[in-house]
C-alpha positions as CSV (number, residue, x, y, z in Angstrom):
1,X,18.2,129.9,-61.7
2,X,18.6,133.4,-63.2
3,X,16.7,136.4,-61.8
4,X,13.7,136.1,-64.6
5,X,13.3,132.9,-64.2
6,X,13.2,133.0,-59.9
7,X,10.7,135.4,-60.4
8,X,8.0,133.8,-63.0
9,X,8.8,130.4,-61.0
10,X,8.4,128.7,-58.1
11,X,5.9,128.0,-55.3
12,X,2.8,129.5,-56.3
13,X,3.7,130.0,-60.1
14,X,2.4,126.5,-60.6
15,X,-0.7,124.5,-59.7
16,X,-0.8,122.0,-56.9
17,X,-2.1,118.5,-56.7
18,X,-5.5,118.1,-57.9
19,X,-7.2,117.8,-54.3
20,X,-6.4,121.4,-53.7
21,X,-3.7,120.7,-50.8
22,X,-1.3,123.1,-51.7
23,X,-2.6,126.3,-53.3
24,X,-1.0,128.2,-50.6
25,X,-2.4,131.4,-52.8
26,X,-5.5,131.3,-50.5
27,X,-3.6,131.9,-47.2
28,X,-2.6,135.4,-47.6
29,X,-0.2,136.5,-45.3
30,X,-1.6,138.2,-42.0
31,X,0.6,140.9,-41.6
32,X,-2.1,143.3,-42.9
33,X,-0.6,146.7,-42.5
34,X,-3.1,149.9,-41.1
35,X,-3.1,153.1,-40.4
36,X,-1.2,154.7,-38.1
37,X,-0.6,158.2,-37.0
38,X,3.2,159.3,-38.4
39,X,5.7,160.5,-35.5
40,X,4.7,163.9,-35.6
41,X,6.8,167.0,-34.2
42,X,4.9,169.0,-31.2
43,X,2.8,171.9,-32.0
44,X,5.4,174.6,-30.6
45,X,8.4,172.8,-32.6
46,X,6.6,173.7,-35.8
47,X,6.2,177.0,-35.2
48,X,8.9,177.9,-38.2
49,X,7.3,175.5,-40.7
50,X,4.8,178.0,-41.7
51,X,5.2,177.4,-45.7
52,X,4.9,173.6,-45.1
53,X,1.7,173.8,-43.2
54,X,0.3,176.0,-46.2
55,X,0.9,173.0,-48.2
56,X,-0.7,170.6,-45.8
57,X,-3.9,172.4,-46.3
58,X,-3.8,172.9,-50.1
59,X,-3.4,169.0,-49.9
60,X,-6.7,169.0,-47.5
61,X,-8.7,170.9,-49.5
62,X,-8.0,168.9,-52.6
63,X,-9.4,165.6,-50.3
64,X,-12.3,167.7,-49.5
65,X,-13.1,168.7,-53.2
66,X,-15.7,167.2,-55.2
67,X,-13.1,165.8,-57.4
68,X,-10.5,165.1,-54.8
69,X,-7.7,165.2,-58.0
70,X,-5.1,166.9,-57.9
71,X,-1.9,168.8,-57.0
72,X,0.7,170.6,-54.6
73,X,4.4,171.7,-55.8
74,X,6.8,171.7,-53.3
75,X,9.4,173.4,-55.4
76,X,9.3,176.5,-53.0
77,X,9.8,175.1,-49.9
78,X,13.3,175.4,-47.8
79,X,14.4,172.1,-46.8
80,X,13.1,172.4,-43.3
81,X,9.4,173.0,-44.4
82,X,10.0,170.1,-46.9
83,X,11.5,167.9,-44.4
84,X,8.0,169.0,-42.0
85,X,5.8,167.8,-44.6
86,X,7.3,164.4,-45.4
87,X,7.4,163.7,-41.9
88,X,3.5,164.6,-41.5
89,X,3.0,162.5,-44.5
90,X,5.0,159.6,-43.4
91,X,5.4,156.2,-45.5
92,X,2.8,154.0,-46.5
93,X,1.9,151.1,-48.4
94,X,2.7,151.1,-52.1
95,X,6.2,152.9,-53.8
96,X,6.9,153.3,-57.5
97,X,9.5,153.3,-59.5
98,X,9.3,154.7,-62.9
99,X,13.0,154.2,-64.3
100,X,15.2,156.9,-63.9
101,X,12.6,159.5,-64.7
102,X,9.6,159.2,-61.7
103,X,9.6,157.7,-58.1
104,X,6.7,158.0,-56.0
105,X,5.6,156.9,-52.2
106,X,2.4,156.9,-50.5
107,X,1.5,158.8,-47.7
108,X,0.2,156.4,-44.8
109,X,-2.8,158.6,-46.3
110,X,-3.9,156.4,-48.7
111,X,-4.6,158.1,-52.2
112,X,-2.1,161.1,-50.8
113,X,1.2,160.6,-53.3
114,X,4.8,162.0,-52.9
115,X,6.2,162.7,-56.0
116,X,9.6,163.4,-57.7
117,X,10.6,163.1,-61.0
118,X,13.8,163.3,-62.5
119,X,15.7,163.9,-65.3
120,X,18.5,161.3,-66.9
121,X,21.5,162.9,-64.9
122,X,19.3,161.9,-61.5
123,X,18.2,166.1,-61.1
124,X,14.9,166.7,-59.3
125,X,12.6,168.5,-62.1
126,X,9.8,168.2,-60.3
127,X,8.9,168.0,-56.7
128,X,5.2,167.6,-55.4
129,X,2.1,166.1,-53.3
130,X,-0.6,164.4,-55.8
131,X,-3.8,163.6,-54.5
132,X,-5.3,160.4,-56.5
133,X,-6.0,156.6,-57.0
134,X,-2.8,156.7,-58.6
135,X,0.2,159.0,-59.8
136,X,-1.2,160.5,-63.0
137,X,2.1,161.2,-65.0
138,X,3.8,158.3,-63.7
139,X,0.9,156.3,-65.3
140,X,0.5,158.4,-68.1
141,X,4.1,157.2,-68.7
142,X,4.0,153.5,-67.8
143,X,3.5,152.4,-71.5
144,X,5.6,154.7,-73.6
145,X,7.0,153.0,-77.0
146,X,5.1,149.9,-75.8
147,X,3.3,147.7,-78.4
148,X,0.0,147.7,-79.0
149,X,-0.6,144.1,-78.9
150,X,1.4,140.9,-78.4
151,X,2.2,138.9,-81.6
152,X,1.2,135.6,-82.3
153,X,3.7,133.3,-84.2
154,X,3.0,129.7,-85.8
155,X,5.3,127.7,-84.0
156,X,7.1,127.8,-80.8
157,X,10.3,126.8,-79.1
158,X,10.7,123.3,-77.1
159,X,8.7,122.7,-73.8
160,X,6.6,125.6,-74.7
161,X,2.9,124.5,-74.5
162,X,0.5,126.4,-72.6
163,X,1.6,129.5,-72.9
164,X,0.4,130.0,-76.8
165,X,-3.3,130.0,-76.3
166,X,-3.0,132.7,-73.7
167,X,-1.6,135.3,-76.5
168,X,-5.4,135.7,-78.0
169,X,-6.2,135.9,-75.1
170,X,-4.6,138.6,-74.0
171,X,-5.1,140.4,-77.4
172,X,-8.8,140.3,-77.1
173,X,-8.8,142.3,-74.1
174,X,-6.8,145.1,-74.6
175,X,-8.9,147.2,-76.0
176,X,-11.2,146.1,-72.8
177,X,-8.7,147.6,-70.2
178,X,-10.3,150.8,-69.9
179,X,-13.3,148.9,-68.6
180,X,-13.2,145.9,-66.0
181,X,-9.9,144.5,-65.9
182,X,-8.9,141.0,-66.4
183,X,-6.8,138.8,-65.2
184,X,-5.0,135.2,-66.1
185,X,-3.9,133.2,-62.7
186,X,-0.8,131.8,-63.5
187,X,-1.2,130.0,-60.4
188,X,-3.7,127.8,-61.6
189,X,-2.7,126.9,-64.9
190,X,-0.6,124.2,-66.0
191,X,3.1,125.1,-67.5
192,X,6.4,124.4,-67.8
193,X,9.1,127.0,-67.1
194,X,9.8,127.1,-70.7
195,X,6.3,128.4,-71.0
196,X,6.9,131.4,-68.7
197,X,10.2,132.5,-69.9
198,X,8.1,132.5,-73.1
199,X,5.5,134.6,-71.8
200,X,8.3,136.9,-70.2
201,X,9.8,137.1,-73.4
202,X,7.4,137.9,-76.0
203,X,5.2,140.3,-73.5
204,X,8.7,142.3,-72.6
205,X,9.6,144.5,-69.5
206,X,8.8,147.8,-68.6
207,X,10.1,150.6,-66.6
208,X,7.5,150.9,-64.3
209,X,7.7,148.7,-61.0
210,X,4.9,149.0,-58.1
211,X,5.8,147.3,-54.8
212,X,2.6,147.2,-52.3
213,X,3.0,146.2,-48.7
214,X,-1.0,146.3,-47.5
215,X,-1.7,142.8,-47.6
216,X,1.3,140.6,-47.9
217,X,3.8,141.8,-50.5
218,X,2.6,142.5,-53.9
219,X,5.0,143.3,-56.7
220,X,3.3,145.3,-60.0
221,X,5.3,145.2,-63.1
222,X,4.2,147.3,-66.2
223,X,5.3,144.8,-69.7
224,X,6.4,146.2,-72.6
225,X,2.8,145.5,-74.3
226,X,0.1,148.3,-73.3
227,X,-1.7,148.0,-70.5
228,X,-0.2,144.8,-69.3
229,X,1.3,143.4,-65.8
230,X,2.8,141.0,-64.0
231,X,0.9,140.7,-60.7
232,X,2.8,138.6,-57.9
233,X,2.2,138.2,-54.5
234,X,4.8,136.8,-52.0
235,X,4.2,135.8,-48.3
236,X,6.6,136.7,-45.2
237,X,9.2,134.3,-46.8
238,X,9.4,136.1,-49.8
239,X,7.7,133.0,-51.6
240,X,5.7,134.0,-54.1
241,X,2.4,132.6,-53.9
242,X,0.3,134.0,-56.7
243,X,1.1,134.6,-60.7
244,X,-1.1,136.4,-62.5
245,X,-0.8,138.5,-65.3
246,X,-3.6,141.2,-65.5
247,X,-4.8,143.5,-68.5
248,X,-6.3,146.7,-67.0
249,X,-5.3,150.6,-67.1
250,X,-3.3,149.9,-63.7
251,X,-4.1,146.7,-61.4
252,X,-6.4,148.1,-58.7
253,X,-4.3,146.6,-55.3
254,X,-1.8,149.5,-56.3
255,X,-5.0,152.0,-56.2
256,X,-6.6,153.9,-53.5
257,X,-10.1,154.5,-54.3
258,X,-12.9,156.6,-53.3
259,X,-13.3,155.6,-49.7
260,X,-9.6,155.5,-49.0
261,X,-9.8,159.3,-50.2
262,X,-12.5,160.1,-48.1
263,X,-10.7,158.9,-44.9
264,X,-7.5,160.3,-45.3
265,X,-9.2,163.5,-45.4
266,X,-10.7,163.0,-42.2
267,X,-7.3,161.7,-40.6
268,X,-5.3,164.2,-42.6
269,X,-7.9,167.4,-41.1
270,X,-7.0,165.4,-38.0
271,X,-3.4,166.0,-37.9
272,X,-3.2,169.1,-39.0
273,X,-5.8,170.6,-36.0
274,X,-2.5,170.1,-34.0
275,X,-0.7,172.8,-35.6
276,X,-4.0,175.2,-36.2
């Protein structure tokens, strides 16, 4: 089985008997990950790390602004005061990967983003903390030279048969995605592989790939039709146990929102009394 096909396929990419027994999509993996405090150096060892402390509180005070949007560069910093803030930060649930051009990884401050993007020979253009549900230029980006809706064709291939009607379905609510977002559960419908390397196929592949770890394993990846994803979720085995494909500006599991923003300000005000 190629590499498309083991990932559109498989235990949870296909419905399961008719009494419900094995829609293992409803036992979500219980390795829930939470918060917890990074390893953080000792007040009097970050005596030198003066710069990267700065930058620490220009990333508190956008959490405690009305908006709670925006930005730090860390451009400036010497390696050491660059090295201090990652390691405040520390690694948390969702990374992206934009290409070549953008990677990002969440603080284990929800909302609280580390940034870098690149150019095409792999050199650091830009180096900086974004505060936000979601990476704004990594986003902006997702959908470059994508279409702008998925085209229907009168006939189809062999052992292609439920895939079809989903097309207009998926038309109709593009131009919906900046509203509620919707979502087709693979999961639950009938097809044939046939009918997902179809669906692969004719939506395309983007660049942009979201991996979140907060509840199970959930893999995001942008299509090559606007505001379109694959959304898969895998348990500990690395089984997939739910398909969907969901229309929507970015799928909310790879979002912090408002709350999340709220309490990494509190934790982040937290850590930082240590080096006040």
């Amino acid at each position: 089985m190629n590499d498309t096909l083991s990932s559109l396929v498989g235990p949870g990419s296909q419905p399961g008997e008719e009494d419900g027994a094995a829609l293992d999509y409803m036992r979500m993996p219980s390795g829930m990950m939470t918060f917890s405090t990074p390893n953080l150096p000792e007040s009097e060892d970050a005596q030198g790390y003066r710069d990267g402390k700065a930058a620490l509180e220009q990333v508190l005070a956008i959490l405690k602004s009305g908006d709670k949007r925006g930005s730090i560069d860390l451009g400036g910093l010497d390696a050491a005061n660059r090295d201090f803030v990652e390691q405040v930060l520390g690694e948390g649930e969702v990374s992206v990967i934009a290409g070549a051009r953008a990677q990002a990884q969440e603080a284990v401050l929800a909302g609280v983003w580390r940034v870098r993007e690149t150019a095409h020979d792999g050199a650091v253009t830009r180096d900086y903390v974004e505060v936000g549900a979601f990476p704004t230029n990594i986003l902006a980006g997702a959908f470059e030279g994508a279409r702008n809706a998925v085209p229907v064709a009168d006939s189809f291939g062999p052992n292609i048969f439920n895939a079809p009607p989903l097309l207009p379905e998926i038309n109709d609510h593009l131009d919906k995605a900046n509203g509620v977002a919707h979502a087709i559960n693979l999961s639950l419908l009938p097809h044939t592989e046939e009918d997902l390397l179809f669906l692969n196929d004719i939506l395309g592949r983007g660049e942009l790939t979201i991996l979140s770890r907060g509840y199970g394993n959930c893999r995001i990846t942008a299509t090559a039709t606007r505001k379109v994803w694959w959304v898969q979720f895998y348990n500990s085995q690395d089984t997939m146990i739910l398909n969907t494909i969901e229309i929507a500006s970015v799928p909310e599991v790879a979002c912090a929102s408002d709350e999340d923003l709220v309490d990494s300000s509190e934790r982040l005000d937290e850590i930082l009394e240590i080096y006040r």
